[in-house]
N, C-alpha and C positions, 0 to 999 in steps of 0.2 A: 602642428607637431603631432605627432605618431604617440597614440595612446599607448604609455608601456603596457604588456602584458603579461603575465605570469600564472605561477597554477596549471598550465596544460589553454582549458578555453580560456583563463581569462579571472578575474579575480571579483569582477561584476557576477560572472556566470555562476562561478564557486558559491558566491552571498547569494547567489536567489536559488540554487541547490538546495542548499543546505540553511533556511532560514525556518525554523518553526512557525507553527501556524497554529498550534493549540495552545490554548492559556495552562502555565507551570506555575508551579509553587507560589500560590494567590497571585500572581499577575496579571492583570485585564489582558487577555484577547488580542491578538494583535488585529491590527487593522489590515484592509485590503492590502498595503505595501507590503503589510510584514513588520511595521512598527507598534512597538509596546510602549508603557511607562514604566520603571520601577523605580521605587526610590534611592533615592541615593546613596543612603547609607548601608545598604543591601546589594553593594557594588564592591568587587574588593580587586585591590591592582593584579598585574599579571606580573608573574613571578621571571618572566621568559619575555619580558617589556624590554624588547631590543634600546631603547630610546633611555639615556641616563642623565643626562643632561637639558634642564628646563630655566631659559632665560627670564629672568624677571621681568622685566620690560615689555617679553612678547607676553607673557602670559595675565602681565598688567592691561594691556589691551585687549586680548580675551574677556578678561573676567569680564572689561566694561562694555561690551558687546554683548555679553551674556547677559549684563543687567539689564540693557535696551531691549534685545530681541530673544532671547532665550536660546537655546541651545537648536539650532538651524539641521544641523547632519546628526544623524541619531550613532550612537555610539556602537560598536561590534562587543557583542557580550557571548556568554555559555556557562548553563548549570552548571554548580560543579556544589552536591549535596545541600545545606542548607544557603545557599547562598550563589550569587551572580557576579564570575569571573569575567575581567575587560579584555578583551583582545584588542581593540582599536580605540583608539579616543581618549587618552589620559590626559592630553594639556585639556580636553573639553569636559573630562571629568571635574579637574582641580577648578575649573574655571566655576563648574556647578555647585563646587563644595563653596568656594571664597564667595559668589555670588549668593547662598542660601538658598538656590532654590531646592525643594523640597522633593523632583522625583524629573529624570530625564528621560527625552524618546531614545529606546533603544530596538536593533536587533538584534532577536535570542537568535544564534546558530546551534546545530546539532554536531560539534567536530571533534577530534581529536586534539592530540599535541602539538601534533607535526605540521597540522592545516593552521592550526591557532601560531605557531611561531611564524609561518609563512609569509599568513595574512597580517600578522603585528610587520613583519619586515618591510611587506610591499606598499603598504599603506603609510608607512614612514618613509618609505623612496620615493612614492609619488609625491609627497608633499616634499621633500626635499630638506624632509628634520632631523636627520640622522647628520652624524658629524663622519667623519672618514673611519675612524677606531667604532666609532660605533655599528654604522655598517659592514667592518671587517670582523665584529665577534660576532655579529648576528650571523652572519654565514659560517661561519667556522662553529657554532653552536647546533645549527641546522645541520651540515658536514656530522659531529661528533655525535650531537644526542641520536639522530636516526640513521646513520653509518651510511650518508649518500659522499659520491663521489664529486669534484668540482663538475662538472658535466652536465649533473643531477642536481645540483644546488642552480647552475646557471639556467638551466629550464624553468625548474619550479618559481623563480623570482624574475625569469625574462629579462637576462643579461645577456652578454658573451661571456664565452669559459675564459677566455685570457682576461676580460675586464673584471673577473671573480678573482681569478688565478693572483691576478697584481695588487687589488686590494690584499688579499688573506696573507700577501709576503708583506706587506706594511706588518702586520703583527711581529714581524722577526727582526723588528729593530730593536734596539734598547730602550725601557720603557721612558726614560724621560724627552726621547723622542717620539716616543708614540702621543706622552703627554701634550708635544708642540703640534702634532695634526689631532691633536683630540681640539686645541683651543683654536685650531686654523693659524698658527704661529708661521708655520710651514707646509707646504704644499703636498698633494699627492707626487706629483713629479720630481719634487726635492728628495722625499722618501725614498723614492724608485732608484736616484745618485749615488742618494747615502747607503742601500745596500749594498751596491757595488763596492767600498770601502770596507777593507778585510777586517781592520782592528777596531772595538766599540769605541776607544776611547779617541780615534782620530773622528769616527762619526759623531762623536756626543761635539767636539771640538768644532767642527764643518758647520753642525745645526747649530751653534751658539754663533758662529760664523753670520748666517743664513740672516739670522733675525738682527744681529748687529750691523749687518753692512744694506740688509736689503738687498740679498742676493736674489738674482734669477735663475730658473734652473739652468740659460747655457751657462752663467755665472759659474756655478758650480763646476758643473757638467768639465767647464774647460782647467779651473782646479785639481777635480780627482783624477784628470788626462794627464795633469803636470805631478802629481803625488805618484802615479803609479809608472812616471816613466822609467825601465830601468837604467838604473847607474851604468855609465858608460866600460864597456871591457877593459879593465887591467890592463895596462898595458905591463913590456916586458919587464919593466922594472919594478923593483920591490918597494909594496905599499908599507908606513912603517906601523900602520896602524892597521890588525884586522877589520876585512871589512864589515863581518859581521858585528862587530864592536862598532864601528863607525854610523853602521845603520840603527845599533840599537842606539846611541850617543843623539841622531838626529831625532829618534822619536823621542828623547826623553825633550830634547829644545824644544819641538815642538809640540809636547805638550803644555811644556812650562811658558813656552811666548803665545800661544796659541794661533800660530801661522807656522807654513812651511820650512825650516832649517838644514840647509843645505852644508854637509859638511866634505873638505876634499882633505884626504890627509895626506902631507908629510909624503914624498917618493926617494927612494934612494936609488942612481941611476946605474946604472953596469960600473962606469967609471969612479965610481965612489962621489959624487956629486950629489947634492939635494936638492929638492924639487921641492916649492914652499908650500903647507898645506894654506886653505882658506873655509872660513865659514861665512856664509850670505844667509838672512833673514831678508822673508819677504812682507812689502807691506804695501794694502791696494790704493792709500789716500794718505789726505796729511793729519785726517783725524787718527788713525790705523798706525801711523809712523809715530804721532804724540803717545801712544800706547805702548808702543815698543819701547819706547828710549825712556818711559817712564819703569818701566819693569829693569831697565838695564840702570836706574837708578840717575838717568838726565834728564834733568826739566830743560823743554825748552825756553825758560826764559834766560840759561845760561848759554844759549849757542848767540 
């Protein structure tokens, strides 16, 4: 597999730039690498830590790996007045605080803001620790705090502009769906559907859908084709019920059953004749249909 790369040469290239090589504020010398020690306590998190989210479990298996072998990849740090700021390596920090050990290898760089969000960003992509919301704020952070264009975001971190472009529209959904791709509930591709669906509350409806049915995206995909088909042309005779009333009448159904409600009203024909209205609820199983007929007040054990 093709080594991502980011930064212009490269994100290796960037770290042996930019790696100090004089001993700072009492810390031993770094070695030939470019590796120092400081202690731990003398480390304080990065405020601009793309990564928010830290699983118990993995970082249980850290720590006890820590206690074995010690801290293996030296952590990405930078002066910042009396004290040494993390750019890279927070689950290996924590891992060093739970563990006790008393001072970890690090590298000092000599950078900026911009290079320190960067390098936090790329170094969580390559390990693959970011969650979907998490690597959409961290570019839209990058984008905002230093006024780069999608373009200039997709260079710096070694993506495609449309694979930036797609995540940073995930942030324009409503957040309790942002909440379901923040815990992997629902997919990047589910998200990509669900923007396509104009009103939040039929999306918030679709993503409770998604996780309840074990929907796939063409699942979906062939749903929101069937929500937005439009209503068939009037015919010449008179509907008795506006249709704009009728449309808003379906979405109130279908928020209250939480599936699609098809409503036809009521026609009155040229000859004075009626034409019978009808409503249809849709349902994709028979667990789906027990849920219907329970909201319409039937249990099935009386059919």
């Amino acid at each position: 597999m093709a080594k991502k790369m980011g930064l212009g040469r490269g994100l290796d290239a960037l770290i042996q730039e930019k790696k100090v090589t004089a001993p700072v504020m009492d810390a031993p010398a770094p070695d030939s690498t470019g590796i120092t020690k400081i202690a731990v306590g003398r480390i304080k998190a990065n405020p601009m830590q793309p990564r928010r989210i830290f699983r118990d479990e993995q970082l249980s298996e850290l720590i006890a790996s820590v206690k074995e072998h010690g801290i293996l990849q030296p952590l990405l740090v930078r002066q910042k007045e009396k004290h040494f700021e993390l750019i890279a390596g927070e689950r290996r920090l924590r891992a060093a605080k739970a563990a006790n050990l008393p001072e970890v290898p690090v590298i000092l760089l000599d950078i900026g803001d911009q290079e320190a969000l960067e390098i936090a960003l790329i170094e969580n992509l390559q390990r693959d620790d970011l969650n979907l919301m998490e690597e959409a704020e961290g570019y839209r952070e990058l984008a905002d705090k230093f006024k780069l264009t999608q373009d200039q975001v997709a260079k710096r971190v070694g993506k495609a502009r449309a694979s930036i472009a797609n995540i940073l529209r995930l942030l324009d959904l409503p957040a309790g769906i942002r909440k379901m791709l923040e815990g992997g509930q629902i997919s990047a591709g589910h998200g990509k559907v669900l923007l396509g669906v104009e009103i939040d509350a039929e999306k918030e409806l679709l993503a409770q859908r998604i996780i309840r049915e074990s929907l796939s995206v063409r699942a979906l995909e062939k749903i929101v084709e069937r929500l937005k088909k439009p209503t068939k042309k009037p015919r010449a005779e008179k509907t008795d019920l506006p249709i704009d009333y009728v449309r808003h009448l379906s979405e109130k159904l279908h928020q209250h059953f939480g599936t699609a409600v098809h409503i036809s009203s009521t026609k009155t024909l040229s000859n004075g004749k009626k034409v019978k209205g009808s409503i249809q609820i849709d349902y994709y199983n028979n667990e789906d249909l027990t849920r219907v007929l329970e909201i319409l007040g039937i249990s099935s054990d009386d059919l």
